[in-house]
Structures are given as structure tokens and as C-alpha cells.
Phi, psi and omega in degrees: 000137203267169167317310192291290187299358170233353144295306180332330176291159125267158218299321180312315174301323199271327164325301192291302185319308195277323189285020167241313174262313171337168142244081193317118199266300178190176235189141177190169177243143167214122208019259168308346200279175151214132196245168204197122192254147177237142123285176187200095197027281192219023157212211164219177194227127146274111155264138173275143177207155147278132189311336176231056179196141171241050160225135226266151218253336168180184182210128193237129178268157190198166187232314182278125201307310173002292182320350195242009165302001182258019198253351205306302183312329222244044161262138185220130165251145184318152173280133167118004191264000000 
């Protein structure tokens, strides 16, 4: 499923979709939040949530790698790479 057609859900279809297709990336806190980075075909997916809870408050989709500068820090790559 392409970018156009996964704005067109609502977020429960969009919700179902990234646990079935997604790829789940990283995972960060941003003050209350708890955020969830997805790929996705030809984008990425945040899903938001309250941190001591799962249930999601949105999901703001992007496209442009930019996005993925806050996720940057919490990258670890193996040692020898």
C-alpha cells in the first residue's frame, strides 16, 4: 500500500496495517509520548501514543528522510561494522 492510499484509512485500518506490514525501526520518548517509527512501502509511519498507554493518540506519516533525524541518537550499530 502506497503513501495516498494509507492516508485514505482510518487510523484503526491504519493502525492494523503497520503491525501487519510495517517495519518497526525505533522506538523514543518525547516528554509524555511514546513514539513508534514504522517503514512502510514508500514511507514512514509515527505512531503516537501516551507513554503508559497503548493507545494511540495519532499517527503522522512522512516521507522525506529528514524525518528521521530525531530517531538518530537511539541508533546503535554492531561493533566491527
Amino acid at each position: 500500500m502506497n503513501y495516498a492510499d494509507f492516508k485514505q484509512l482510518h487510523m484503526y485500518r491504519q493502525t492494523e496495517h503497520l503491525r501487519q506490514h510495517g517495519r518497526l525501526l525505533a522506538e523514543r520518548r518525547e516528554d509524555s509520548f511514546r513514539l513508534r517509527l514504522f517503514a512502510v512501502s514508500d514511507f514512514y509511519a509515527e505512531e503516537w501514543c501516551a507513554y503508559d498507554s497503548e493507545h494511540i493518540l495519532f499517527i503522522h506519516l512522512f516521507q522525506h528522510q529528514s524525518g528521521l533525524r530525531d530517531y538518530l541518537d537511539a541508533i546503535r550499530l554492531p561493533k566491527g561494522l
